[in-house]
mmCIF file of the N, C-alpha and C atoms, coordinates in Angstrom:
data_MODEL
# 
_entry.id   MODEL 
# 
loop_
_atom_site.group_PDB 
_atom_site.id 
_atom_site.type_symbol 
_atom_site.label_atom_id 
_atom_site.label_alt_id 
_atom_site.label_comp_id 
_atom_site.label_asym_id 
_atom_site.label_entity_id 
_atom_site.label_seq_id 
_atom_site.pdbx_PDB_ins_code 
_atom_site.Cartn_x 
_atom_site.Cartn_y 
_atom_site.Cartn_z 
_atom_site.occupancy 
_atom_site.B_iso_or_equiv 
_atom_site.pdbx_formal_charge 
_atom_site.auth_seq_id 
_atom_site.auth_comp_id 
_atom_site.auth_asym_id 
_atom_site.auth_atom_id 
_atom_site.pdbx_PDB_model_num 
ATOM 1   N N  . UNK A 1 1  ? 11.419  16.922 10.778  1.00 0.00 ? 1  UNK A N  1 
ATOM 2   C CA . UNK A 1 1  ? 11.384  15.918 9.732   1.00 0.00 ? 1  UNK A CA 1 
ATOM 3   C C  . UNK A 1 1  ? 11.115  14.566 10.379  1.00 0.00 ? 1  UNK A C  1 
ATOM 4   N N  . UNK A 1 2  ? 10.353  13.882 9.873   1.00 0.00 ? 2  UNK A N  1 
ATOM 5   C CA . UNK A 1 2  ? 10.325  12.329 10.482  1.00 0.00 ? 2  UNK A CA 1 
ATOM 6   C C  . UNK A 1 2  ? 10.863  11.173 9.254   1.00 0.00 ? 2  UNK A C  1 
ATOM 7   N N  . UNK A 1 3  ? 10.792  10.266 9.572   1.00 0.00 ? 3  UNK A N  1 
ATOM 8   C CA . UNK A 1 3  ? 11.175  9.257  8.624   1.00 0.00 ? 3  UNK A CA 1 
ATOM 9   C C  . UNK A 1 3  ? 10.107  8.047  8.621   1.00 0.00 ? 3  UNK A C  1 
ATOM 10  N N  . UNK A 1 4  ? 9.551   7.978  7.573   1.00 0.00 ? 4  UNK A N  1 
ATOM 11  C CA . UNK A 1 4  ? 8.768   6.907  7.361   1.00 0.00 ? 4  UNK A CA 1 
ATOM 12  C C  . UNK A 1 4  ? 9.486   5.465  6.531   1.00 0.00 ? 4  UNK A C  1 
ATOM 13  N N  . UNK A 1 5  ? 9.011   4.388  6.706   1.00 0.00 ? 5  UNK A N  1 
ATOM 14  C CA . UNK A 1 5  ? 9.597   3.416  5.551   1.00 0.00 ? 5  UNK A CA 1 
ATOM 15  C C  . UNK A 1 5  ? 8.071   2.895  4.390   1.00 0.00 ? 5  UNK A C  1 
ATOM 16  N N  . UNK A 1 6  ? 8.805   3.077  3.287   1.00 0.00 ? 6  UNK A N  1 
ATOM 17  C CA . UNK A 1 6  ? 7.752   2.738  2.206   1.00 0.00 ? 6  UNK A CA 1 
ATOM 18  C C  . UNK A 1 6  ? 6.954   1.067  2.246   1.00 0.00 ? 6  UNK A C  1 
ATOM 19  N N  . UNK A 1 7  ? 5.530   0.951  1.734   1.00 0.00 ? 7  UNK A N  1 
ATOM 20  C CA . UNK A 1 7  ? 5.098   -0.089 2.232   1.00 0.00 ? 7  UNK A CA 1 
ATOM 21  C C  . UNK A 1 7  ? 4.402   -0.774 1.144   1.00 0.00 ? 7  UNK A C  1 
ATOM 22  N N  . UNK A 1 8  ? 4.967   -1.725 0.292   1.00 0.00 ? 8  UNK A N  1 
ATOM 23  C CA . UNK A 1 8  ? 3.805   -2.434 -0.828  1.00 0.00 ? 8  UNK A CA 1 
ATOM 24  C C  . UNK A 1 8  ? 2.713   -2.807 -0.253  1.00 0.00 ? 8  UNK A C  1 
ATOM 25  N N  . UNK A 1 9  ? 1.732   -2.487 -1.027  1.00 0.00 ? 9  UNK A N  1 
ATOM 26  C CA . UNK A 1 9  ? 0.539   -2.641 -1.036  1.00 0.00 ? 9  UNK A CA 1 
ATOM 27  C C  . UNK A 1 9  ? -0.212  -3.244 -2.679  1.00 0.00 ? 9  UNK A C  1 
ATOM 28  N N  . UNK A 1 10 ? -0.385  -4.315 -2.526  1.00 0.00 ? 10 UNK A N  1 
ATOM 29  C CA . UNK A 1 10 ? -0.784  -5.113 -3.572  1.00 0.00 ? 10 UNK A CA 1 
ATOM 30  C C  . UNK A 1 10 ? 0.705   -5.316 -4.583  1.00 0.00 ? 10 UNK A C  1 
ATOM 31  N N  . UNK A 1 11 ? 0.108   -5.325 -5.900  1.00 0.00 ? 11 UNK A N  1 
ATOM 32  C CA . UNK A 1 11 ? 1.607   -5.769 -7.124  1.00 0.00 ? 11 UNK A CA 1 
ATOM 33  C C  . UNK A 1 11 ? 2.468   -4.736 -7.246  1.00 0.00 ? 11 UNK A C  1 
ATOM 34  N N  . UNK A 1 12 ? 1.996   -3.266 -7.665  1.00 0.00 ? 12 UNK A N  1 
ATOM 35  C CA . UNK A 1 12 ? 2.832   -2.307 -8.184  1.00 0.00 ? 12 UNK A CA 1 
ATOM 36  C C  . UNK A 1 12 ? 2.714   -1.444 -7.282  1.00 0.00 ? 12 UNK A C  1 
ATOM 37  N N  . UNK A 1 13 ? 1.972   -1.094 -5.959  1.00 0.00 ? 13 UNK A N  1 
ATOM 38  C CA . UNK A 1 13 ? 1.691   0.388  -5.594  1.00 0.00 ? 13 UNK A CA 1 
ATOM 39  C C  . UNK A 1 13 ? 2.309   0.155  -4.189  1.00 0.00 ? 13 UNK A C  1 
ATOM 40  N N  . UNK A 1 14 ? 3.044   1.587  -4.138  1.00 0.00 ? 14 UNK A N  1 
ATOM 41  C CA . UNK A 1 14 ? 4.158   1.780  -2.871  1.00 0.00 ? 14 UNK A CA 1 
ATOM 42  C C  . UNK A 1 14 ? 3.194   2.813  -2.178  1.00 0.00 ? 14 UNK A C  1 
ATOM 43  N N  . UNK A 1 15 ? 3.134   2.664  -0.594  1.00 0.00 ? 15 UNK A N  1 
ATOM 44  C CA . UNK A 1 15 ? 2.474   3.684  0.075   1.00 0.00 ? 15 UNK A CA 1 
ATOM 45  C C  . UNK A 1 15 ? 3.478   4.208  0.921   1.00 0.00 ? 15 UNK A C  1 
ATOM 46  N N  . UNK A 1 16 ? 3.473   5.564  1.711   1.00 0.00 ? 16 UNK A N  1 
ATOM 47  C CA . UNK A 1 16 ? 4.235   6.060  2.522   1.00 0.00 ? 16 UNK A CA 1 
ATOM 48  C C  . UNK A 1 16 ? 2.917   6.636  3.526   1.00 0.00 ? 16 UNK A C  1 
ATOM 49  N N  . UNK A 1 17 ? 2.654   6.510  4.613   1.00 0.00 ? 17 UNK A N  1 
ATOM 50  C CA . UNK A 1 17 ? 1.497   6.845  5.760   1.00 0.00 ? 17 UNK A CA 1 
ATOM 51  C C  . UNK A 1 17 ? 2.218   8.532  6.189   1.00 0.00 ? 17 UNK A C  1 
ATOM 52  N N  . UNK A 1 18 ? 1.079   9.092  6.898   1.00 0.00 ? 18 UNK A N  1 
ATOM 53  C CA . UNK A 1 18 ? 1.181   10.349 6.465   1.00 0.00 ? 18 UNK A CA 1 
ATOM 54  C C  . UNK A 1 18 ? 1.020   11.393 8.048   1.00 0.00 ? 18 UNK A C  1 
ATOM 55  N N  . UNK A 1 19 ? 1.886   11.898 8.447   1.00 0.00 ? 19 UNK A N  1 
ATOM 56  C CA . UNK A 1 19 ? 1.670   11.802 10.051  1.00 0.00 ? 19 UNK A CA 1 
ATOM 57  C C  . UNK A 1 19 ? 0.634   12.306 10.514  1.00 0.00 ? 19 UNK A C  1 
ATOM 58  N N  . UNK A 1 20 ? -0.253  11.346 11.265  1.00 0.00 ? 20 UNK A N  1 
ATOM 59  C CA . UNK A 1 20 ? -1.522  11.641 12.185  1.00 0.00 ? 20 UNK A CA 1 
ATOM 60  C C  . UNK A 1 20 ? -1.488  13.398 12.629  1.00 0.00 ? 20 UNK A C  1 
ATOM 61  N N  . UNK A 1 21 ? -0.639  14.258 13.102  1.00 0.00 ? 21 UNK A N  1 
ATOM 62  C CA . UNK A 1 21 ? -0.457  15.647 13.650  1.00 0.00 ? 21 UNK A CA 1 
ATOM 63  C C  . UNK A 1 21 ? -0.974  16.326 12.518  1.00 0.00 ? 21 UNK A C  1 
ATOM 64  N N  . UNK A 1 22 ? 0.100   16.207 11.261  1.00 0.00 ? 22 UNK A N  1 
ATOM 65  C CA . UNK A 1 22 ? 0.118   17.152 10.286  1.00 0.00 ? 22 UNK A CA 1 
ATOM 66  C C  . UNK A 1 22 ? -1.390  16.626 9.432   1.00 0.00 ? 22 UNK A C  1 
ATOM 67  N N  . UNK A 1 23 ? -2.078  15.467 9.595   1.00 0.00 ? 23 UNK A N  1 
ATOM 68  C CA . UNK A 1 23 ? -3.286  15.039 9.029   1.00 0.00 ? 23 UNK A CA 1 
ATOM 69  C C  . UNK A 1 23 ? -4.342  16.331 9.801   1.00 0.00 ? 23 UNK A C  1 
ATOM 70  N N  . UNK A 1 24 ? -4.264  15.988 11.723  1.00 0.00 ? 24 UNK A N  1 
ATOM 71  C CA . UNK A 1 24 ? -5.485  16.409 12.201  1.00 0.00 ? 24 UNK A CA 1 
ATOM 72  C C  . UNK A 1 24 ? -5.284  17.832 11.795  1.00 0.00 ? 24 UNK A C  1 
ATOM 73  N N  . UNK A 1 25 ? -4.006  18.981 12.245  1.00 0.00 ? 25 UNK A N  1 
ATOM 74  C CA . UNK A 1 25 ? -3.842  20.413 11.706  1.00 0.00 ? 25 UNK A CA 1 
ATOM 75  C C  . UNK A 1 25 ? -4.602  20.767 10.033  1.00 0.00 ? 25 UNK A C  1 
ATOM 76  N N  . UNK A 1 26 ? -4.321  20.211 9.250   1.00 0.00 ? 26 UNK A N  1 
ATOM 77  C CA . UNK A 1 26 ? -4.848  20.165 7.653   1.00 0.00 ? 26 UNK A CA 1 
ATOM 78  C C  . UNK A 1 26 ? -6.567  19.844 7.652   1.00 0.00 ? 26 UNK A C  1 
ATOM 79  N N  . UNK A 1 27 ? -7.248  19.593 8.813   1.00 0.00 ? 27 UNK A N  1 
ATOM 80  C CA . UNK A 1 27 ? -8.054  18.905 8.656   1.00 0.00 ? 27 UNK A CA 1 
ATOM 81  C C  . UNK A 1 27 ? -8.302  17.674 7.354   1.00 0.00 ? 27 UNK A C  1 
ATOM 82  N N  . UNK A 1 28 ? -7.872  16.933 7.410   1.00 0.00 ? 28 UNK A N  1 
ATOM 83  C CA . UNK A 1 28 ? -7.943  15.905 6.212   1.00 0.00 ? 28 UNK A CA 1 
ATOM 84  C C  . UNK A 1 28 ? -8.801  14.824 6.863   1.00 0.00 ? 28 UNK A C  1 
ATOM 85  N N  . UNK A 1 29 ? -9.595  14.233 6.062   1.00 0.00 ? 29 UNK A N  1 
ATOM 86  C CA . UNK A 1 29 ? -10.139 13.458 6.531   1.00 0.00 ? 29 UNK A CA 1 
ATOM 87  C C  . UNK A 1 29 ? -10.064 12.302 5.562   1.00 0.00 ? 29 UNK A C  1 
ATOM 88  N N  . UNK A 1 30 ? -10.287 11.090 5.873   1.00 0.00 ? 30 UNK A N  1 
ATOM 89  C CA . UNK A 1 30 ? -10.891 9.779  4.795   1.00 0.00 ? 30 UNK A CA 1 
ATOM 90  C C  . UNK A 1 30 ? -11.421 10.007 3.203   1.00 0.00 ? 30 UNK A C  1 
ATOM 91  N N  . UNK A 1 31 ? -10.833 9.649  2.073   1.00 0.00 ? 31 UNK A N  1 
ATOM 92  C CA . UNK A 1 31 ? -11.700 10.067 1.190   1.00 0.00 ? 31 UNK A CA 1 
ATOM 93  C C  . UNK A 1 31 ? -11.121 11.422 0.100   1.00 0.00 ? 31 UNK A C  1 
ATOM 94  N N  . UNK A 1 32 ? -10.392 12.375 1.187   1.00 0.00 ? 32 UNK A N  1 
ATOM 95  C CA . UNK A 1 32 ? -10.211 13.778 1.059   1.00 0.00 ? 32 UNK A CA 1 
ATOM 96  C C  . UNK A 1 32 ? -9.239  13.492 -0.082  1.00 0.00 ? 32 UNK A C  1 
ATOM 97  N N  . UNK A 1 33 ? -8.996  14.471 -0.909  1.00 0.00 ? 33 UNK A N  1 
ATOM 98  C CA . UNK A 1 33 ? -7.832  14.054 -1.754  1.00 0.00 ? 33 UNK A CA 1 
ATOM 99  C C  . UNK A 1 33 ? -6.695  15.428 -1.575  1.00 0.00 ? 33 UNK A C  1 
ATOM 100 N N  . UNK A 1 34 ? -5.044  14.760 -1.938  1.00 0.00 ? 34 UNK A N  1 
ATOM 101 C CA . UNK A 1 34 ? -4.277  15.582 -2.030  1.00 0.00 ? 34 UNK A CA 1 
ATOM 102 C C  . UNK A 1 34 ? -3.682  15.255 -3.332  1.00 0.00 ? 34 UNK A C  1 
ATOM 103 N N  . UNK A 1 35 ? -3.163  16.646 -3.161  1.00 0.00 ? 35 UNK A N  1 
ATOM 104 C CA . UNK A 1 35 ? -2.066  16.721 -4.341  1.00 0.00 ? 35 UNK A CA 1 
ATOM 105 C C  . UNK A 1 35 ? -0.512  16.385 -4.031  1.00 0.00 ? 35 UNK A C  1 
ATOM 106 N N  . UNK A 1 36 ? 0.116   15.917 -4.861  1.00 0.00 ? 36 UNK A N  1 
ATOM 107 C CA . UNK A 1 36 ? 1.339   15.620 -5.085  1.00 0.00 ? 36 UNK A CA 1 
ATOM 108 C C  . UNK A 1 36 ? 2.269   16.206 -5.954  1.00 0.00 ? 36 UNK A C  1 
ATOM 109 N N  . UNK A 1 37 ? 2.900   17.078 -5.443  1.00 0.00 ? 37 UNK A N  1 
ATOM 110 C CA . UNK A 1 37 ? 3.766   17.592 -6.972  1.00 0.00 ? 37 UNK A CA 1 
ATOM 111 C C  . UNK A 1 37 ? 5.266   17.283 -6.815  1.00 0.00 ? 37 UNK A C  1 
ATOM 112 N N  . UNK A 1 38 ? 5.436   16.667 -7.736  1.00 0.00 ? 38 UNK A N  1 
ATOM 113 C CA . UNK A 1 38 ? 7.247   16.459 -7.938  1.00 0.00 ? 38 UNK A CA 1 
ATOM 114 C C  . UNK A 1 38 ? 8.058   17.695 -8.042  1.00 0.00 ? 38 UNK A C  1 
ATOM 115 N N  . UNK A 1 39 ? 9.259   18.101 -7.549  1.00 0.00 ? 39 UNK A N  1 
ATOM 116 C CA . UNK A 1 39 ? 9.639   18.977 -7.782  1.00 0.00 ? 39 UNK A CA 1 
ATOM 117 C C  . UNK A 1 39 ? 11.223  18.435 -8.353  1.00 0.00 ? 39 UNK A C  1 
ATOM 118 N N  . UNK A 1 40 ? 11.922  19.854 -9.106  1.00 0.00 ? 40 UNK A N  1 
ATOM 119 C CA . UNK A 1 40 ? 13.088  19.480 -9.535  1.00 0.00 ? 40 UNK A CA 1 
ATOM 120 C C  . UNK A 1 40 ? 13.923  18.924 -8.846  1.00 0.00 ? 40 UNK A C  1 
ATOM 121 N N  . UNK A 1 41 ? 14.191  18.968 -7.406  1.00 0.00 ? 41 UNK A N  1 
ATOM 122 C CA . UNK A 1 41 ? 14.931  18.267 -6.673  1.00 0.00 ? 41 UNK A CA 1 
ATOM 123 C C  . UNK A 1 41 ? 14.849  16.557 -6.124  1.00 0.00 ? 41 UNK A C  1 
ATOM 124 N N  . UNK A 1 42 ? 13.595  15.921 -7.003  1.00 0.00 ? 42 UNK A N  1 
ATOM 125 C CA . UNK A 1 42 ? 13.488  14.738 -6.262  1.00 0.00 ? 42 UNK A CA 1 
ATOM 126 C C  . UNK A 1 42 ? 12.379  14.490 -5.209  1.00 0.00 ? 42 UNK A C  1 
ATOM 127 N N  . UNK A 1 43 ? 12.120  15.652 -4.732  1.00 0.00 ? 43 UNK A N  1 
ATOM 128 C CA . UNK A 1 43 ? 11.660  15.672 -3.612  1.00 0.00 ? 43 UNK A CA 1 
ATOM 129 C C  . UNK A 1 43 ? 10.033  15.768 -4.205  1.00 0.00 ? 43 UNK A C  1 
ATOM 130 N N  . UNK A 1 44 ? 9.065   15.609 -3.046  1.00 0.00 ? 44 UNK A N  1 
ATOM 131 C CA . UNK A 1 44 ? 7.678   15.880 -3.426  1.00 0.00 ? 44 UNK A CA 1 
ATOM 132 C C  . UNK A 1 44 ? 6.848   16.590 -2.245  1.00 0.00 ? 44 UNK A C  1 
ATOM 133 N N  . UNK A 1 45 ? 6.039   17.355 -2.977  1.00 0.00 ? 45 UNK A N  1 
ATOM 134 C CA . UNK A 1 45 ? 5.348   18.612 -2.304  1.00 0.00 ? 45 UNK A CA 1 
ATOM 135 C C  . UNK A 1 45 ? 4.400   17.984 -1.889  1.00 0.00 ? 45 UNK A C  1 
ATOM 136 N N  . UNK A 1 46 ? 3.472   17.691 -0.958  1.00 0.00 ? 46 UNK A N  1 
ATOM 137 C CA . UNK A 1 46 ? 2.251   17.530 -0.801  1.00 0.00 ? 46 UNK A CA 1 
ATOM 138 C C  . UNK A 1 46 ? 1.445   17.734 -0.183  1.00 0.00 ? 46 UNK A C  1 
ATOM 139 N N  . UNK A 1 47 ? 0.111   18.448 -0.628  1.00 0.00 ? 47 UNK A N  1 
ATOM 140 C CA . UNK A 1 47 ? -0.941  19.950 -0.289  1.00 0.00 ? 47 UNK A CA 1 
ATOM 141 C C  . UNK A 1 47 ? -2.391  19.198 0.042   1.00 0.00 ? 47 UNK A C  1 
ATOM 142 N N  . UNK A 1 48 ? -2.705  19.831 0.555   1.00 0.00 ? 48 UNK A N  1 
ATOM 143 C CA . UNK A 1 48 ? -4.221  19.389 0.938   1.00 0.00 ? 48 UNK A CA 1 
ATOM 144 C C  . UNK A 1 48 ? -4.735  20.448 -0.433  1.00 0.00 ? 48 UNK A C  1 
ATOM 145 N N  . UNK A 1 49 ? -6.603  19.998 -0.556  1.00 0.00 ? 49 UNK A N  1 
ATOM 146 C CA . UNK A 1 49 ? -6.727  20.775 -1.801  1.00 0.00 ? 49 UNK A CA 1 
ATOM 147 C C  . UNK A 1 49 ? -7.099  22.235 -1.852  1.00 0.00 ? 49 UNK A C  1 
ATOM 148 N N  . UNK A 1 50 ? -7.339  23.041 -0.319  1.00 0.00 ? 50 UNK A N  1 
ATOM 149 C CA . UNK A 1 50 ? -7.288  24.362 0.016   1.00 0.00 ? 50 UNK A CA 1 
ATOM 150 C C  . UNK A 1 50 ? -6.218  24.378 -0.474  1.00 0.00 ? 50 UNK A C  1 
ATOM 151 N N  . UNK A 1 51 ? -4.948  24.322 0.276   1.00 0.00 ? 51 UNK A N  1 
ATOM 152 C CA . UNK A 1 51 ? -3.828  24.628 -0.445  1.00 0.00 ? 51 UNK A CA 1 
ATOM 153 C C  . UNK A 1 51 ? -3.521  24.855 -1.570  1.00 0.00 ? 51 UNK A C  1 
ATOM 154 N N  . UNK A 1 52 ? -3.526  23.800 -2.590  1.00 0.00 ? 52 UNK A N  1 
ATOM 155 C CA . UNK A 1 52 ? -3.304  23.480 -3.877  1.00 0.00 ? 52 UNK A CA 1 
ATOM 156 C C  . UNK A 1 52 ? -4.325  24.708 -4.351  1.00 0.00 ? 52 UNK A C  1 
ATOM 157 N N  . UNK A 1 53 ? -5.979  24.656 -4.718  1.00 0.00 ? 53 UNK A N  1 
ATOM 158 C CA . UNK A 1 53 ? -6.210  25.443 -5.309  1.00 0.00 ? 53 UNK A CA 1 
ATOM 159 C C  . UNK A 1 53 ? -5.681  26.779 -5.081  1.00 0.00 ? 53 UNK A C  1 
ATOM 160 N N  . UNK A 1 54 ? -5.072  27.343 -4.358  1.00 0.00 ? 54 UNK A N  1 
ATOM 161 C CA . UNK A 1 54 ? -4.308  28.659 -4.355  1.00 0.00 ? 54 UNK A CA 1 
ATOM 162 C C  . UNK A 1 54 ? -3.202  28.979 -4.915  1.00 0.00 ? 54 UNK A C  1 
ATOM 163 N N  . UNK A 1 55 ? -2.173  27.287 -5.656  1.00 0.00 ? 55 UNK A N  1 
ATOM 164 C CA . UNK A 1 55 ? -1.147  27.264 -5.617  1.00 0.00 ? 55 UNK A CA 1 
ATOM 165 C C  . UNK A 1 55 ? -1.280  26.808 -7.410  1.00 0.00 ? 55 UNK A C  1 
ATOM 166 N N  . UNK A 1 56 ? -2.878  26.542 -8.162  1.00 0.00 ? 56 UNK A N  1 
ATOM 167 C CA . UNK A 1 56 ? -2.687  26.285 -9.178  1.00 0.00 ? 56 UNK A CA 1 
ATOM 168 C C  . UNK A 1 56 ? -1.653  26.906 -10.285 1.00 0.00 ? 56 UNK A C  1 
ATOM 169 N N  . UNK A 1 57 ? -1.295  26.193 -11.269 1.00 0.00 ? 57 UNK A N  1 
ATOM 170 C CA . UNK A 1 57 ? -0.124  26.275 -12.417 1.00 0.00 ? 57 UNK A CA 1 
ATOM 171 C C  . UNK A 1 57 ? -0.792  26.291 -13.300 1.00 0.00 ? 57 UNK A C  1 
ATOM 172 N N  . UNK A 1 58 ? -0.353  27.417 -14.507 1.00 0.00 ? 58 UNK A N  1 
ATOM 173 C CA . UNK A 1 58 ? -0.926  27.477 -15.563 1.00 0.00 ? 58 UNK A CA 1 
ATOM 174 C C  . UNK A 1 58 ? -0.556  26.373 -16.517 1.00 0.00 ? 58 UNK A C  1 
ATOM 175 N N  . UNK A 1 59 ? 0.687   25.759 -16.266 1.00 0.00 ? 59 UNK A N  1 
ATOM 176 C CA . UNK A 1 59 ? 1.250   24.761 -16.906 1.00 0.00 ? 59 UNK A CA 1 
ATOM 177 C C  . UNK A 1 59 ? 1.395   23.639 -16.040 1.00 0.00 ? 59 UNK A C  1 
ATOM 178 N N  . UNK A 1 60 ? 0.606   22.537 -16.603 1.00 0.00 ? 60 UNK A N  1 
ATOM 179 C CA . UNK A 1 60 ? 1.028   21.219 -16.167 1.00 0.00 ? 60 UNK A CA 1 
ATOM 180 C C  . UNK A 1 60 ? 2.277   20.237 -16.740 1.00 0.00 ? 60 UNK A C  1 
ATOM 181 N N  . UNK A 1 61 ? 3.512   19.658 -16.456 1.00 0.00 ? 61 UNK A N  1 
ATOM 182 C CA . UNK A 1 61 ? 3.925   19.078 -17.293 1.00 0.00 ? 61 UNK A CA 1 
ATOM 183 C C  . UNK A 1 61 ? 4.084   17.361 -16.822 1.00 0.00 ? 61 UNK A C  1 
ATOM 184 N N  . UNK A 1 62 ? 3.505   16.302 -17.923 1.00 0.00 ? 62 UNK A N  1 
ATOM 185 C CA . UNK A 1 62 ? 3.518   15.006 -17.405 1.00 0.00 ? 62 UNK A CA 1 
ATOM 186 C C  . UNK A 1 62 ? 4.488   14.720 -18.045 1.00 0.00 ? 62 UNK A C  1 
ATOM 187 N N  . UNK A 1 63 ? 5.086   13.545 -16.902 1.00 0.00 ? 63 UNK A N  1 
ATOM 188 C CA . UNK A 1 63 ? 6.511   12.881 -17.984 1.00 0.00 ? 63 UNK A CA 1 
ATOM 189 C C  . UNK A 1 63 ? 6.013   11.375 -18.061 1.00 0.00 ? 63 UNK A C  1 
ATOM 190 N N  . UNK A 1 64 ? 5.410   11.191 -18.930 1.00 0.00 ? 64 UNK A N  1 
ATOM 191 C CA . UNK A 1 64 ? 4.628   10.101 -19.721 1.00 0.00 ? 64 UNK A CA 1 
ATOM 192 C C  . UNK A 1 64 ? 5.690   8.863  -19.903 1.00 0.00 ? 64 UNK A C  1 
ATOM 193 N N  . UNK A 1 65 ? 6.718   8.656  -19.830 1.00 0.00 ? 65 UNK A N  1 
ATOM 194 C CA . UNK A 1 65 ? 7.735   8.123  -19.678 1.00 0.00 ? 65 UNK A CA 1 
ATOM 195 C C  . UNK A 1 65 ? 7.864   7.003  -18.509 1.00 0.00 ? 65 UNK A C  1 
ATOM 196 N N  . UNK A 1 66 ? 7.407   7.836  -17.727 1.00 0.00 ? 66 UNK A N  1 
ATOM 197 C CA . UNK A 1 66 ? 7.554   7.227  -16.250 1.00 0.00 ? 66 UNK A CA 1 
ATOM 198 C C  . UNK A 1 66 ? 5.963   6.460  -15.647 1.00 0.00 ? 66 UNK A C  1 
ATOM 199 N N  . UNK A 1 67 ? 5.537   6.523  -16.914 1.00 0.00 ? 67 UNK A N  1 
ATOM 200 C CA . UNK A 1 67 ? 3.740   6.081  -16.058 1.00 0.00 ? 67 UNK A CA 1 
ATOM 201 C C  . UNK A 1 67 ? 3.986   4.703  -17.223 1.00 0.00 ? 67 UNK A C  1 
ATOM 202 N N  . UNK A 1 68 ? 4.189   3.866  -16.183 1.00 0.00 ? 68 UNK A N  1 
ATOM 203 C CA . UNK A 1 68 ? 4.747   2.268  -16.668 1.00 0.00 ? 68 UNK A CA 1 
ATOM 204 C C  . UNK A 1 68 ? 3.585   1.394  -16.373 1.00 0.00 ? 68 UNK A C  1 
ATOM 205 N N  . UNK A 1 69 ? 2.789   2.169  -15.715 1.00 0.00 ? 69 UNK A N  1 
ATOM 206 C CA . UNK A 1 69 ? 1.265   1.041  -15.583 1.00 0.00 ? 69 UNK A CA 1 
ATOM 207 C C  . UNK A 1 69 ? 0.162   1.235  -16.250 1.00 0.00 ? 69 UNK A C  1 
ATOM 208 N N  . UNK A 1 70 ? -0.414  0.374  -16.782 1.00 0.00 ? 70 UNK A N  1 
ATOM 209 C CA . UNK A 1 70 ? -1.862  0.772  -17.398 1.00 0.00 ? 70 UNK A CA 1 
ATOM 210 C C  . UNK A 1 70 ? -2.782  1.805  -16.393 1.00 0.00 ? 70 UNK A C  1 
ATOM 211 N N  . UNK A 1 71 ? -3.533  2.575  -17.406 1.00 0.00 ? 71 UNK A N  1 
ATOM 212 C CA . UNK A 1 71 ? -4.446  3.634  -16.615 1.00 0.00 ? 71 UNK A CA 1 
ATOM 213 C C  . UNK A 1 71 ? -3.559  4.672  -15.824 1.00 0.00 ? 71 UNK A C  1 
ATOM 214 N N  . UNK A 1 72 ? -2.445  4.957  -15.652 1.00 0.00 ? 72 UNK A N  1 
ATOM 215 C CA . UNK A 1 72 ? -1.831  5.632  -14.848 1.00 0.00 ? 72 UNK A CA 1 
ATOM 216 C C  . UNK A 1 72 ? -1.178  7.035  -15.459 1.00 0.00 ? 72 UNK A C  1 
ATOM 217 N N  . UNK A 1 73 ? -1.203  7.328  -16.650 1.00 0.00 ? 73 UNK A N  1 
ATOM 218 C CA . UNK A 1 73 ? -1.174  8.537  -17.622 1.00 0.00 ? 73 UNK A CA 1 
ATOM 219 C C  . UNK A 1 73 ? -2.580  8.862  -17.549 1.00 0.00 ? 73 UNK A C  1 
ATOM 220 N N  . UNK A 1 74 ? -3.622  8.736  -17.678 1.00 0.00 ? 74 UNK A N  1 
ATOM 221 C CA . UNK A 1 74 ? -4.903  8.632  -17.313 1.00 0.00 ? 74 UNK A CA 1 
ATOM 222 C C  . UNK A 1 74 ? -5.070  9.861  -16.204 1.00 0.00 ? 74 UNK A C  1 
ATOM 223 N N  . UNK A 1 75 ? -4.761  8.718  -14.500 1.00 0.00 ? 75 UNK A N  1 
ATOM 224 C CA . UNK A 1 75 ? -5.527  9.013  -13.750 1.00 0.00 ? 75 UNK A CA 1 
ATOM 225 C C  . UNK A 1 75 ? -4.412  10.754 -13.640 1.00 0.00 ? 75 UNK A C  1 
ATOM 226 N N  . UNK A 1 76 ? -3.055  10.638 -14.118 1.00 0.00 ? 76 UNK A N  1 
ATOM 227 C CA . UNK A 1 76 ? -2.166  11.761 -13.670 1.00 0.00 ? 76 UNK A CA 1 
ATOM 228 C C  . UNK A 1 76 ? -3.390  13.104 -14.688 1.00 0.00 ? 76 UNK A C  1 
ATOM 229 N N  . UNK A 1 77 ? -3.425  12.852 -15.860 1.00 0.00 ? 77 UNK A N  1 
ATOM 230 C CA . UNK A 1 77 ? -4.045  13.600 -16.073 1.00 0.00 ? 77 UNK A CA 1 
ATOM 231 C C  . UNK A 1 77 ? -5.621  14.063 -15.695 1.00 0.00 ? 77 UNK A C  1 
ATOM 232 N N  . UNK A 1 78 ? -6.002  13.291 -15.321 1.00 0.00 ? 78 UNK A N  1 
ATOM 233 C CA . UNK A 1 78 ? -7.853  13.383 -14.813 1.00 0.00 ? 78 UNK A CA 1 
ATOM 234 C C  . UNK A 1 78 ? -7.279  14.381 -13.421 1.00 0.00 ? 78 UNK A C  1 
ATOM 235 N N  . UNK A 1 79 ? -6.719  13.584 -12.538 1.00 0.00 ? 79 UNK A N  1 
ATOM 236 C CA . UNK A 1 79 ? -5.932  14.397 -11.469 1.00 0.00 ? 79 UNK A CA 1 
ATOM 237 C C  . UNK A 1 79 ? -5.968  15.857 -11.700 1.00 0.00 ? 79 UNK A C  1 
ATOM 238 N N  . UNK A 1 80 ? -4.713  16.030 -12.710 1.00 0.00 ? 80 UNK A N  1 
ATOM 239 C CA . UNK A 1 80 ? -4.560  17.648 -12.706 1.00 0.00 ? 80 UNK A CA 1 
ATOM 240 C C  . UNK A 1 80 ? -5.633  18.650 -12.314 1.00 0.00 ? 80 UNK A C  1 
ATOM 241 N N  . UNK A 1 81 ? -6.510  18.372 -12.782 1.00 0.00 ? 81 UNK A N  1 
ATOM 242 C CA . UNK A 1 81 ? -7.648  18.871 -13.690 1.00 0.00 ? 81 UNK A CA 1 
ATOM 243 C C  . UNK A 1 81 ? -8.838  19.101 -11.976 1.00 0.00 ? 81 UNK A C  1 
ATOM 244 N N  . UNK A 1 82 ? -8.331  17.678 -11.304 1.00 0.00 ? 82 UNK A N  1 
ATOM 245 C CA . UNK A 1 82 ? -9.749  18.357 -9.971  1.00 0.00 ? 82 UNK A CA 1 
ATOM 246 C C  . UNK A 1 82 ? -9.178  19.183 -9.748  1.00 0.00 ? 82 UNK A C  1 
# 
């Protein structure tokens, strides 16, 4: 496990950097996109998109509640969907 500290970046958006090892193993590159999935515990899953497409859900569920920024119910749903 490592520990990162969270980093604002512009008004509303929090980044967490993503360790260089587990980047080069995944091959990920610039650009590449991942997935993020919340899980019941708080915690969050996050897959490169080999991964993910193997791991698709027949059910998506958004909690619309929590998307407090403009465009951001949006992009969660456009998301699902690559």
């Amino acid at each position: 496990m490592e520990i990162r500290k969270v980093q604002r970046v512009g008004h509303s958006t929090m980044t967490v950097s993503l360790p260089s090892e587990w980047i080069k193993e995944q091959g990920i590159k610039p650009r590449d996109i991942l997935f993020i999935m919340p899980e019941r515990d708080g915690s969050l899953k996050i897959m490169p998109r080999h991964i993910a497409q193997r791991e698709e859900a027949e059910e998506y569920i958004v909690n619309a509640d929590v998307c407090d920024e403009p465009g951001m119910l949006e992009r969660i749903i456009v998301g699902s969907y690559i």
